[in-house]
C-alpha positions as a printed Julia matrix, in Angstrom:
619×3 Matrix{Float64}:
  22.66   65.8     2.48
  25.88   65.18    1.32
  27.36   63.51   -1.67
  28.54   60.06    0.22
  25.45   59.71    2.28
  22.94   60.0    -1.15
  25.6    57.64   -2.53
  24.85   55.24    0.16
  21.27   55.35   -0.49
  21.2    54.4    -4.17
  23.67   51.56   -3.5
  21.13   50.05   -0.79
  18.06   50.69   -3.29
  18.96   47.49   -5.14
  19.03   45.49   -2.15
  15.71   46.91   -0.49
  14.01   46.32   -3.47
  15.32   42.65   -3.51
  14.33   42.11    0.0
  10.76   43.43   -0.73
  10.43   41.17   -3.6
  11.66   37.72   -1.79
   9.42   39.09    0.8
   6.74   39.43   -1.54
   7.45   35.81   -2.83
   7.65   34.22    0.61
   4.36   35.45    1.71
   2.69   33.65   -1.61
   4.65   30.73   -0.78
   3.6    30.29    2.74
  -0.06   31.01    1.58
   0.58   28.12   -0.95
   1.87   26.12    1.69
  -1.16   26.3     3.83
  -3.3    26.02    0.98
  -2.22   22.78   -0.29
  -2.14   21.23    3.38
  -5.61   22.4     3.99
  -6.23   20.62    0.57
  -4.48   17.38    2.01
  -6.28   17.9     5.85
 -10.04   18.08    3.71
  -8.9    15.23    1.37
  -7.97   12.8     4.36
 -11.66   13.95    6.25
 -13.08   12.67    2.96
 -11.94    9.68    2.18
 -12.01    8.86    6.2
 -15.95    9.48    5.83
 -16.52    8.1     2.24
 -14.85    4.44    3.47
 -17.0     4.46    6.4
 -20.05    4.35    4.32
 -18.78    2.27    1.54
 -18.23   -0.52    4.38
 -21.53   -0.25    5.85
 -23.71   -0.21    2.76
 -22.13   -3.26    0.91
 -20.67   -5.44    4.4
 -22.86   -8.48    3.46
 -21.67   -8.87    0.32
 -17.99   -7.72    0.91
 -18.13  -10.11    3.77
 -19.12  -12.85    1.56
 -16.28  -11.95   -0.87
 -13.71  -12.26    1.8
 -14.8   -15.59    2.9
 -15.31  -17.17   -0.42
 -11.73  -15.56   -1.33
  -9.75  -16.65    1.85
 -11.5   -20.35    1.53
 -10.62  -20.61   -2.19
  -7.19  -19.67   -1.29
  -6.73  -22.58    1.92
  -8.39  -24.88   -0.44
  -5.29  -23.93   -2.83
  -3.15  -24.8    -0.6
  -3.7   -28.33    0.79
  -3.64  -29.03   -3.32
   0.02  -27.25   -3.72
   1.45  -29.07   -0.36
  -0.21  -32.52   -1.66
   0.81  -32.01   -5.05
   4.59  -30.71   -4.36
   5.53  -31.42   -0.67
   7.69  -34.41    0.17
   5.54  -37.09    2.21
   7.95  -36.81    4.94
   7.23  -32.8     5.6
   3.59  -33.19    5.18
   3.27  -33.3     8.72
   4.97  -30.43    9.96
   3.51  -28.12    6.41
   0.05  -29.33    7.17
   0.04  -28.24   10.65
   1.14  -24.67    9.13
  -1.32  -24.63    7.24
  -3.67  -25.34    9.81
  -2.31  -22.32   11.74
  -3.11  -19.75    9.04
  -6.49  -21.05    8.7
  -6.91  -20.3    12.41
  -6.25  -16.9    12.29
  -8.02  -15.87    9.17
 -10.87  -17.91   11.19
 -10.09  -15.9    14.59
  -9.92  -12.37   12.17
 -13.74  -13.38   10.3
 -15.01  -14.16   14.24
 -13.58  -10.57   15.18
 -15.54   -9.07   12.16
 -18.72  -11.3    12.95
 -18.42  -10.21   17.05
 -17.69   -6.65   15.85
 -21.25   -6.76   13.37
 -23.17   -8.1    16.34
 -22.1    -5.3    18.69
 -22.96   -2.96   15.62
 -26.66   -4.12   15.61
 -26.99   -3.5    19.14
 -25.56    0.04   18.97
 -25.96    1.15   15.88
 -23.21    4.26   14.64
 -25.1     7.46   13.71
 -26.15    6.93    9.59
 -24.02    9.56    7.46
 -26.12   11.86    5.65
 -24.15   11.54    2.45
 -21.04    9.71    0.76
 -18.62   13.13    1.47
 -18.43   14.84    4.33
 -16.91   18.59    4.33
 -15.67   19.43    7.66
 -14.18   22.61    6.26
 -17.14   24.16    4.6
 -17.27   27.32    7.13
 -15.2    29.56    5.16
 -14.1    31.08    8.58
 -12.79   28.02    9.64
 -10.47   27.33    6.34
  -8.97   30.93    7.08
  -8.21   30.22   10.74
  -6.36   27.11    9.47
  -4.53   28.63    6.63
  -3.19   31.36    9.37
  -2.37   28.8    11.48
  -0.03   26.42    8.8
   1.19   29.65    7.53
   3.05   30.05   10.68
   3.34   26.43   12.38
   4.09   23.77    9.92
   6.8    21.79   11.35
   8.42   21.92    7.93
   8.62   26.14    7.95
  10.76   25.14   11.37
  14.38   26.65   11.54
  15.73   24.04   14.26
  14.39   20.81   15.18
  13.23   21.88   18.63
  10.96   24.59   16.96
  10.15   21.57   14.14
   9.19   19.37   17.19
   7.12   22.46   19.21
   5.19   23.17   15.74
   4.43   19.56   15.39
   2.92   19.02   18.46
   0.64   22.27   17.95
   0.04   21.31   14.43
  -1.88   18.04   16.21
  -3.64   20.52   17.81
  -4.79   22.59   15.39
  -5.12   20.02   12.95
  -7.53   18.29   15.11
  -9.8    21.17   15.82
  -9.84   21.59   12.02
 -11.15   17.93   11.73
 -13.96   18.65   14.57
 -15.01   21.85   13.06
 -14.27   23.91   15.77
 -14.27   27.6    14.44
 -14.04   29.4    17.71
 -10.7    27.61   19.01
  -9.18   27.86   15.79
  -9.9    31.74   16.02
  -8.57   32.0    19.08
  -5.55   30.33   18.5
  -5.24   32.4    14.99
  -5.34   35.61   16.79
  -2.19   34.99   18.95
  -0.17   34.46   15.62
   2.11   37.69   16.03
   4.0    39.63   13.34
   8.02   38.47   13.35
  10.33   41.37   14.68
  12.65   42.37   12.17
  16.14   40.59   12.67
  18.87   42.74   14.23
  21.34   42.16   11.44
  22.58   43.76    8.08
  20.7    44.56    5.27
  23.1    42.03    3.06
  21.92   38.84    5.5
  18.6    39.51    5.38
  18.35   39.21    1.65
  20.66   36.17    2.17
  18.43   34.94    5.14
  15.06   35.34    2.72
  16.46   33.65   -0.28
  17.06   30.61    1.78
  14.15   30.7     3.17
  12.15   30.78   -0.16
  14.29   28.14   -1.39
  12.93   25.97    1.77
   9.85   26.87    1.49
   9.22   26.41   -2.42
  10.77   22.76   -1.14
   8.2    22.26    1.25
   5.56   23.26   -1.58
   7.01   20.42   -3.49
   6.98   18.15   -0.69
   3.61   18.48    0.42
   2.53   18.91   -3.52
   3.85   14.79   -3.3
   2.52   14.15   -0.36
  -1.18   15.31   -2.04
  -0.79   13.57   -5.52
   0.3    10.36   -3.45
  -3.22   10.79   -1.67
  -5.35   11.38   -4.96
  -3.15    8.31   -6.66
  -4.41    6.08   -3.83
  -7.57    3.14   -4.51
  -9.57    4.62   -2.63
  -9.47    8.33   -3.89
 -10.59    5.99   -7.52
 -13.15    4.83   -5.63
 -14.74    8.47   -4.07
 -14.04   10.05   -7.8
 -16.18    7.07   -9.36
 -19.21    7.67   -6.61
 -19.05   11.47   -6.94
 -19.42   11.16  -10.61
 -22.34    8.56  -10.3
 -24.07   10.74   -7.83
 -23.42   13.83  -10.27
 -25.83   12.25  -12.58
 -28.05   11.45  -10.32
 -27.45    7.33  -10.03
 -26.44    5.87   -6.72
 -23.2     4.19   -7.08
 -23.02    1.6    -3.9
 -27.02    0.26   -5.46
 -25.38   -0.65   -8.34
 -22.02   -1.93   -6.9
 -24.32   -4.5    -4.3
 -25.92   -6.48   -7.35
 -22.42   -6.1    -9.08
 -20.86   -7.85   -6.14
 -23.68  -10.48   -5.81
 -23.16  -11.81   -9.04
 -19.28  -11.78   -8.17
 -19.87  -13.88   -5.63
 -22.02  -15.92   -7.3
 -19.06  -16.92   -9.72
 -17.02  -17.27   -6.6
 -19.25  -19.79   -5.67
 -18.41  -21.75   -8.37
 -14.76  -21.23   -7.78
 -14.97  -23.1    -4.55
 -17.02  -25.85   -5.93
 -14.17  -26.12   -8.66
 -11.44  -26.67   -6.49
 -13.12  -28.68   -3.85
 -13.54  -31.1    -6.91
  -9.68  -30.32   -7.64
  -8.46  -31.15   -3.78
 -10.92  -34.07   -4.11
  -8.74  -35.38   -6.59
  -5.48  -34.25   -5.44
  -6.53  -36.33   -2.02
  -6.75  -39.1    -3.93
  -3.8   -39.7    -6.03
  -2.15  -39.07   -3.32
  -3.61  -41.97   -1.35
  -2.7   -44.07   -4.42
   0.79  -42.81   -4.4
   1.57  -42.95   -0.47
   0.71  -45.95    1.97
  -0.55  -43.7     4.65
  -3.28  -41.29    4.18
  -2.63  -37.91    5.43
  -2.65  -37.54    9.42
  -6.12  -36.29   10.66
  -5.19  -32.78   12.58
  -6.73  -31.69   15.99
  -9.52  -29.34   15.79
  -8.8   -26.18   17.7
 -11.07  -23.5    18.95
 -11.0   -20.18   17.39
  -9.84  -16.85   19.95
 -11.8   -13.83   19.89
 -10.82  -10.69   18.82
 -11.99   -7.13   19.07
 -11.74   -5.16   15.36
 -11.02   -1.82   15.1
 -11.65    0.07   11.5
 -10.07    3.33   11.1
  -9.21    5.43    7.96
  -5.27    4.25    7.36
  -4.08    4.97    3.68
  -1.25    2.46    3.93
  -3.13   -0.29    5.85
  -4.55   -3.14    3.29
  -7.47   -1.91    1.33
  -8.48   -5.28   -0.3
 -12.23   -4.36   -0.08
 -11.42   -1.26   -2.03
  -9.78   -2.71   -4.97
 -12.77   -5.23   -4.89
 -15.28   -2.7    -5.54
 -13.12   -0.99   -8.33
 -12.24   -4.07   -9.76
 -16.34   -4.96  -10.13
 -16.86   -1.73  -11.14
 -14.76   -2.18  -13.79
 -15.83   -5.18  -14.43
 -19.46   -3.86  -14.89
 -18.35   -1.39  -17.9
 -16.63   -4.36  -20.11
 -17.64   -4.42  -23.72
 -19.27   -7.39  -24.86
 -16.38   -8.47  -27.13
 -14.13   -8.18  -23.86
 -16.26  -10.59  -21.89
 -16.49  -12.99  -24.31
 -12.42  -12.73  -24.64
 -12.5   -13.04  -20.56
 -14.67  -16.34  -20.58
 -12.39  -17.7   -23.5
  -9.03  -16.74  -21.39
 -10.59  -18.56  -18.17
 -11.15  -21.86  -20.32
  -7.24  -21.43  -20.84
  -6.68  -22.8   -17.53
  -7.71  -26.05  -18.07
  -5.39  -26.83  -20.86
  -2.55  -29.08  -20.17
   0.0   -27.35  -19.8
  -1.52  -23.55  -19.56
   1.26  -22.29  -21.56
  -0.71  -19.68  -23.41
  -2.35  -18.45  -20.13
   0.88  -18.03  -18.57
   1.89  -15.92  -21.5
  -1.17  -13.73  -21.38
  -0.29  -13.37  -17.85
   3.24  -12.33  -18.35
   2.36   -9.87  -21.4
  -0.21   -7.95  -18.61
   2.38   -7.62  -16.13
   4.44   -6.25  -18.74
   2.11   -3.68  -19.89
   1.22   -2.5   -16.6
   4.79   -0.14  -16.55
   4.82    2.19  -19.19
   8.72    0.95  -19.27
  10.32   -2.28  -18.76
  10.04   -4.08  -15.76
  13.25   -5.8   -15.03
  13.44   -9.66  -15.29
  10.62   -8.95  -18.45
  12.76   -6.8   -20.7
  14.99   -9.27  -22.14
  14.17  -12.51  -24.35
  16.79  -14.42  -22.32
  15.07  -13.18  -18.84
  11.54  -14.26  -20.24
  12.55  -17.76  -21.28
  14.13  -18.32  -17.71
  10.82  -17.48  -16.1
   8.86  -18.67  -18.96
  10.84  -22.23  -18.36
  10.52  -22.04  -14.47
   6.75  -21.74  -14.57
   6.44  -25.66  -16.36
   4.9   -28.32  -14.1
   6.83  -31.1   -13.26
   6.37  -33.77  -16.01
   5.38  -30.88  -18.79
   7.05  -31.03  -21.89
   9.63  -27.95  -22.73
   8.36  -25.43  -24.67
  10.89  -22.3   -25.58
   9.33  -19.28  -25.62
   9.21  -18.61  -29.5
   6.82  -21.96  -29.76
   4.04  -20.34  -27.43
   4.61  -17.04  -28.99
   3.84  -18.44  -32.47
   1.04  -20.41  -31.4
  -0.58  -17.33  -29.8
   0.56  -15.08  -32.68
  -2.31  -13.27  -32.74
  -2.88  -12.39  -28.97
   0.63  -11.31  -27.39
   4.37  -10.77  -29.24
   7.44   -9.97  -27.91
   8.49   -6.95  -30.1
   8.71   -3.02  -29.95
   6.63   -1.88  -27.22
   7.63    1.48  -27.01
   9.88    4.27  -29.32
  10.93    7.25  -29.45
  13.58    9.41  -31.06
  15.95    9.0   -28.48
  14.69    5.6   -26.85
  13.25    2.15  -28.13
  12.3    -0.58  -25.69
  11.39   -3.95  -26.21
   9.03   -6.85  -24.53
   5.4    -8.39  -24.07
   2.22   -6.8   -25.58
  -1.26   -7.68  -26.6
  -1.9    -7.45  -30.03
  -5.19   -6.91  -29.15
  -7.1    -4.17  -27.22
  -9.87   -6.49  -26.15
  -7.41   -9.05  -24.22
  -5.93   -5.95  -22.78
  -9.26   -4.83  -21.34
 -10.72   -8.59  -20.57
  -7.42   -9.9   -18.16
  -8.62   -8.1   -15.28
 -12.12   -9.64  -15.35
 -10.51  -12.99  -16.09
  -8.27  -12.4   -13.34
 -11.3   -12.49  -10.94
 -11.6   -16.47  -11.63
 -10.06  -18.65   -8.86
  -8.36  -20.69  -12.08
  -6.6   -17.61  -13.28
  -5.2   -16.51  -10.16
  -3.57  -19.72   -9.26
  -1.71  -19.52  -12.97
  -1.15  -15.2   -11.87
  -0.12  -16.14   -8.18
   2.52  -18.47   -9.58
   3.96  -16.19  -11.99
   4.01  -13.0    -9.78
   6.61  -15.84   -7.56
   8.97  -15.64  -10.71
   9.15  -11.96  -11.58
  11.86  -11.16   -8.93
  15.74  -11.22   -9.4
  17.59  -14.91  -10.08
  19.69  -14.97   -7.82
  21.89  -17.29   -5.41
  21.03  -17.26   -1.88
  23.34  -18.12    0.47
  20.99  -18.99    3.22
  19.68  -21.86    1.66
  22.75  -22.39   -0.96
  20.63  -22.52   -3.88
  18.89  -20.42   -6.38
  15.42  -18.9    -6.79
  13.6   -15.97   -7.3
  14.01  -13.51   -5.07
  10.93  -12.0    -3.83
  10.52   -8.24   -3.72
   8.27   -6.07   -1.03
   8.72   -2.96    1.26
  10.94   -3.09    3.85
   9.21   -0.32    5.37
   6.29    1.23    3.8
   4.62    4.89    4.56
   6.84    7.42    6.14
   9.43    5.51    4.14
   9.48    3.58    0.91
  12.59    0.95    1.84
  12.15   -2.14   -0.49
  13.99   -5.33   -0.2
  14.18   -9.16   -2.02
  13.46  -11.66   -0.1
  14.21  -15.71   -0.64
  11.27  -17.14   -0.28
  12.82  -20.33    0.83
  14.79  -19.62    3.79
  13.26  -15.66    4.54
  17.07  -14.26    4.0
  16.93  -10.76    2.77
  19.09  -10.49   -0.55
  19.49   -6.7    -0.79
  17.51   -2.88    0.15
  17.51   -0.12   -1.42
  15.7     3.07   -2.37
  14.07    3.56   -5.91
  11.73    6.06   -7.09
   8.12    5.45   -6.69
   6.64    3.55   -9.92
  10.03    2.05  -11.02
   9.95   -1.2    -9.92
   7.86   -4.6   -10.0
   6.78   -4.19   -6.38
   5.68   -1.04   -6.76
   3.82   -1.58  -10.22
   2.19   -5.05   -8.63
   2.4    -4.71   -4.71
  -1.28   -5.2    -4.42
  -1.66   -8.52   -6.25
   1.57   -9.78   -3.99
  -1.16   -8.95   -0.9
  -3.88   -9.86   -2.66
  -2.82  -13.53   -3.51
  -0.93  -14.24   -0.15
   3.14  -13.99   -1.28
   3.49  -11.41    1.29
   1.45   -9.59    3.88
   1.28   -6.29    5.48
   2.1    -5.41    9.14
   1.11   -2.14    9.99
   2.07    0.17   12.73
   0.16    3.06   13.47
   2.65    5.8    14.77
   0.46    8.92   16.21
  -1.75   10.01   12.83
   0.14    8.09   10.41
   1.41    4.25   10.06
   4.66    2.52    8.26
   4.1    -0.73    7.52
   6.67   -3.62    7.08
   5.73   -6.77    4.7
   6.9   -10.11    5.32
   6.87  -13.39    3.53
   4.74  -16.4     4.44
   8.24  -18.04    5.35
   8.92  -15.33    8.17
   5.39  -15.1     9.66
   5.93  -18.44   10.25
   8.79  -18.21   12.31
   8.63  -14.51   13.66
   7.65  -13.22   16.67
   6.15   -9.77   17.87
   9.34   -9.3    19.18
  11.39  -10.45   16.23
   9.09   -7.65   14.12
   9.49   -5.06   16.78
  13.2    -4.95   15.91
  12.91   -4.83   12.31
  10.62   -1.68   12.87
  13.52   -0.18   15.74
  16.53   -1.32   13.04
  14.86   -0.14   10.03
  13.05    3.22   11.07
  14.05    4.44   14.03
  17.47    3.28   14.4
  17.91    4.38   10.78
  16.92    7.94   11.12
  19.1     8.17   14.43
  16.05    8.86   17.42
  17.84    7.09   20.05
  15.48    5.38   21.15
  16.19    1.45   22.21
  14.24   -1.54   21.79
  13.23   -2.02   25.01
  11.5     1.74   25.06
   9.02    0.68   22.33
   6.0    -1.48   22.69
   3.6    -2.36   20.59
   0.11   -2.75   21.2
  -3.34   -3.86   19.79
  -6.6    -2.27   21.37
  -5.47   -1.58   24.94
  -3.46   -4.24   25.69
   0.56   -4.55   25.2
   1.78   -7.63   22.85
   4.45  -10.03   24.71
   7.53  -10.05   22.55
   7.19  -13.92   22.92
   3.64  -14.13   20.83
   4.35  -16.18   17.23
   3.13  -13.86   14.3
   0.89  -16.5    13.52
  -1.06  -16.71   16.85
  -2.72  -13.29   15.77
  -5.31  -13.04   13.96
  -4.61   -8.41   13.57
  -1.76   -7.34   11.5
  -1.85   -4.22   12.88
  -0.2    -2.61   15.77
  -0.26    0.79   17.68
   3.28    1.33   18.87
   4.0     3.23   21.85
   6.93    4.67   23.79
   7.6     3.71   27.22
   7.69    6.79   29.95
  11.8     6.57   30.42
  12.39    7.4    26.48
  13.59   10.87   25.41
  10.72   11.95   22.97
   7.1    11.35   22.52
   5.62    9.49   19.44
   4.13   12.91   17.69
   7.54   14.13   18.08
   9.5    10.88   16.69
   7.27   11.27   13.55
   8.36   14.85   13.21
  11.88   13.87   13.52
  11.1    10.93   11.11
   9.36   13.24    8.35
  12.12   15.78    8.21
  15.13   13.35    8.45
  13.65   11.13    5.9
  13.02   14.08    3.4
  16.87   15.11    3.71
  18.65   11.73    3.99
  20.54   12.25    1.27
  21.45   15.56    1.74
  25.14   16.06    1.85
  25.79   12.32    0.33
C-alpha cells in the first residue's frame, strides 16, 4: 500500500470513530425515546381505568356534592343581582340567571338518565383500582420497536411526520387493547435503514443533527410525562396506591369522608336560603314592585358521555383530594378552620379577605403579580369593601391581624429578596383549604380571585376593572389572555411559562367558583380547550366559539383549513352554528373535518404538535 493511500486511512479514522460513537448515542436515544412514551402510553391506560372506578364507587355521594355545590352557588346569585343590580336590569339579569340554572338542571338530568341506563346494563366491575395493559413483557418490546422507528417526532419531513402519526394511532391502539400478536407482526416489518449514498463528512454531520433532534424530542416527551404525573388526578391514583400498599381501602374511607362533607354542605344551603330570604326582603322594602315571577321551563334531555380527558374539568377529582386532605388535618388546624369560617360573619370581613389574599400569595413560590407590591395590595385590598363599609388601609387590618398574616420578606436569597403576604402561622396555612370548603368562605375567595387580574382601562366598556385572566386555548397549546369581565373584550395574549402566572397557579378555583368555564374540544386522542367568561357564554354562539377555536389554533399554526370545513359535534349529532352557548347543557365538543378539507383530524394534530413545539424557532 502506498504512502498516500495509508495516509488517507488515518485521516478518516477520526471521523469513523465519530460516526460510530453518535451512532452509538442515537441508538440509546431512540431507546429512551420509546421508553419514556411507553411510560406516558401505560400512565394514560392508568389513570383512564383508575377514574372509571373512582366514579363508580363514590357517584352517590359525588352526585350529592355537585348538587348541593351548583345550588349553593344559584342561591349566590339571586343574593349578588338583588343586592348589586339596578332595579331596572333585574329583569333582563334574572332571566340569565334563569338560563344557567336550566342547563346545570338539563346537565344533572343527563347524569340521572345516564345512572338509570347504567342500572339496566351494568359495565363489567374492574377487578382492581390500576389496570396494566402492558404487563406482557413481549408486548412492551413490540412497542418500544415500534416508537423507536415511527414517532412522528423522529420524522424528517412533515409528510413522513403525518404517515408516522397515523401508524402511531395504530400501534398505539393495539398497545392499549393488549394485542401482542399484531404488534409482533407489525414489529417484524421494521427494516434496517440503508446506509446513505453520501460522504463520510455528511454523515457525521447528518448524525449529529439527528442526535440533537432526538435528545429534543427526549426533552419534549420528558414534559409531556411530568405534565401527566403533575396532573389531580395522578395525586389522586398515588394517594390510593399508597392506601392499598398498606392494606386500607382508600375509596371506603373517602365515602364517609364525603358524607360528612356533604353534611356541612347541607348546612351551607340552609345558610344562604336564610341569607336570600333576607336579601328578598329588603329589597321589597326598598323597591315598589316585587321581583317579576319567571316562567317555569321544562328541562331537555341529554345523553352523557365520560371518557378519560386530562384537560377536560376534573372537579370531582379535586373534591376527593381536597376531603382527603381534609381528613389528615391536625386538631389545632381544625379548630383554626372553624375559627376562620366564623370570620365571615363579621361586618366587614376584612380579616378574612386578608387571610384569603395571604393564601393566594403563598401558593407561588414567587410573586404573583398584582400581590407583590404594597401599592397593588391596597388597590385590591380597597376594591374588595362593600358598598357602605368604612375604609380601612391595608396597614390597619394588618395590625389588627398581627399575629396571623404580614406583609414582609417572604423569600431571600443571596442574589434575590422578594416581598408580600404570609402566614405567620403554620396552622392557618394548613386550615384555609378546609375553611375554604364552607359556602361563607368561598363567596369572600370567589370575590377576591375577581380582583387579582391586571387594572386596567378597557376600551370596550370605557372604564376600568380587573381584567380577568384564563387560557385562550388550553392543551395542545397554553395561549392565555385577560378578559374584561364587563363587556367580554379581550385585553391582551400571550405565552408564559407554565407556573408563572395567577391563572396558572389558581385556574382551578376560577372553574371551580364559576368566573370562567371550560369548553373542550376533543381533537382525535387529545382535546384543547378554550375558557370563556360568564359575560361571553351569555352572548356566544357555537358558531361564535367555532371561530375562536379556527382563529386561535388552526389558523394560528397555518393548516389551511376554513371555517366552514370544521364542525363540531356532541354524541352523533352536528351543533348548528346558530345554538346560544347557554342552550347546552355539555361543554364539550368533538370537532370534525368535513370530506372537501385537505387533511384528516389525526393528521391536523400532528401538524399542530410539531408546529407548536417550534413556533418560535427562527424568531
Amino acid at each position: 500500500m502506498s504512502a498516500r493511500s495509508k495516509s488517507m486511512i488515518l485521516a478518516d479514522l477520526p471521523e469513523r470513530a465519530e460516526l460510530s460513537e453518535l451512532t452509538r448515542q442515537l441508538d440509546l436515544c431512540r431507546d429512551e425515546i420509546a421508553h419514556v412514551d411507553l411510560e406516558i402510553e401505560t400512565l394514560r391506560r392508568e389513570l383512564a381505568s383508575f377514574e372509571t372506578l373512582y366514579l363508580m364507587r363514590l357517584a352517590p355521594e359525588l352526585d350529592l356534592a355537585t348538587r348541593l355545590t351548583g345550588l349553593v352557588r344559584h342561591l349566590e346569585r339571586w343574593i349578588e343581582l338583588l343586592t348589586h343590580a339596578p332595579s331596572r336590569q333585574l329583569t333582563k339579569e334574572a332571566h340569565r340567571i334563569d338560563q344557567r340554572r336550566d342547563r346545570e338542571a338539563q346537565g344533572l338530568w343527563a347524569q340521572r338518565v345516564a345512572r338509570e341506563s347504567a342500572r339496566q346494563d351494568p359495565p363489567p366491575q374492574p377487578t382492581a383500582p390500576v389496570s396494566n395493559p402492558g404487563g406482557d413483557e413481549a408486548l412492551k418490546s413490540a412497542y418500544r420497536r415500534l416508537v423507536r422507528h415511527y414517532h412522528p417526532d423522529l420524522a424528517r419531513t412533515e409528510d413522513q411526520r403525518l404517515h408516522n402519526g397515523r401508524l402511531m394511532q395504530r400501534i398505539n391502539d393495539l398497545y392499549q387493547a393488549g394485542d401482542t400478536s399484531r404488534l409482533l407482526a407489525l414489529a417484524e416489518h421494521v427494516g434496517v435503514q440503508e446506509p446513505m449514498a453520501i460522504g463520510l463528512a455528511e454523515r457525521v454531520t447528518l448524525a449529529a443533527e439527528r442526535l440533537a433532534w432526538c435528545e429534543a424530542v427526549v426533552e419534549n416527551l420528558r414534559e409531556e410525562l411530568a405534565e401527566l404525573e403533575a396532573c389531580e388526578l395522578h395525586r389522586l391514583w398515588l394517594r390510593a396506591a399508597r392506601e392499598r400498599s398498606a392494606g386500607r381501602d382508600l375509596f371506603d374511607a373517602l365515602g364517609g369522608d364525603l358524607h360528612d362533607r356533604n353534611l356541612r354542605q347541607l348546612r351551607d344551603v340552609r345558610l344562604t336560603l336564610h341569607q336570600l330570604e333576607s336579601t328578598v326582603k329588603q329589597y321589597n322594602r326598598d323597591h315598589t314592585n316585587p321581583p317579576p315571577t319567571l316562567p317555569a321551563r321544562s328541562p331537555k334531555s341529554t345523553a352523557l358521555q365520560r371518557s378519560f380527558d386530562p384537560f377536560a374539568d376534573k372537579t370531582l377529582v379535586r373534591l376527593g383530594l381536597e376531603t382527603l386532605d381534609a381528613s389528615s388535618l391536625r386538631p389545632a388546624a381544625r379548630r383554626r378552620a372553624a375559627w376562620i369560617e366564623g370570620l365571615a360573619q363579621e361586618t366587614p370581613p376584612t380579616t378574612l379577605r386578608l387571610l384569603l389574599l395571604a393564601h393566594v400569595a403563598q401558593l407561588s413560590h414567587l410573586p404573583l403579580a398584582g400581590l407583590e407590591s404594597l401599592d397593588d395590595l391596597q388597590l385590591r385590598f380597597d376594591s374588595l369593601r362593600e358598598p357602605g363599609e368604612p375604609a380601612q388601609s391595608l396597614e390597619e387590618a394588618l395590625a389588627a391581624a398581627t399575629e396571623l398574616v404580614e406583609y414582609g420578606v417572604r423569600r431571600a436569597t443571596a442574589q434575590l429578596v422578594h416581598l408580600g403576604l404570609r402566614f405567620r402561622s403554620e396552622t392557618t396555612a394548613e386550615a384555609m383549604p378546609l375553611a375554604l370548603q364552607a359556602a361563607p368562605v368561598r363567596k369572600a375567595f370567589r370575590a377576591v380571585l375577581s380582583v387579582l387580574g391586571e387594572h386596567t382601562h378597557c376600551r370596550g366598556c370605557d372604564d376600568y376593572t380587573f381584567a380577568v385572566p384564563l387560557y385562550r386555548t388550553r392543551g395542545l397549546d397554553d395561549l392565555r389572555a385577560t378578559v374584561c369581565p364587563r363587556c367580554g373584550r379581550t385585553q391582551a395574549r400571550y405565552y408564559m411559562p407554565r407556573g408563572k402566572d395567577v391563572q396558572a397557579i389558581l385556574n382551578s378555583a376560577y372553574v371551580d367558583l364559576g368566573l370562567i368555564s371550560d369548553w373542550s374540544f376533543g381533537l382525535a386522542r387529545v382535546s384543547v380547550a378554550t375558557q370563556l367568561l360568564p359575560v361571553e357564554e351569555e352572548t356566544l354562539t357555537v358558531g361564535g366559539l367555532k371561530q375562536r377555536l379556527v382563529q386561535d389554533l388552526f389558523a394560528r399554526y397555518d393548516l389551511g383549513l376554513s371555517r366552514s370545513q370544521v364542525h363540531l359535534h356532541q354524541g352523533r349529532r352536528r351543533i348548528r352554528e346558530s345554538t346560544p352557548l347557554l342552550s347546552l347543557s355539555d361543554q364539550r365538543f368533538t370537532v370534525r373535518f368535513a370530506a372537501n378539507a385537505s387533511l384528516s383530524v389525526p393528521d391536523a394534530v400532528e401538524m399542530l404538535r410539531h408546529r407548536i413545539r417550534h413556533r418560535f424557532e427562527g424568531s
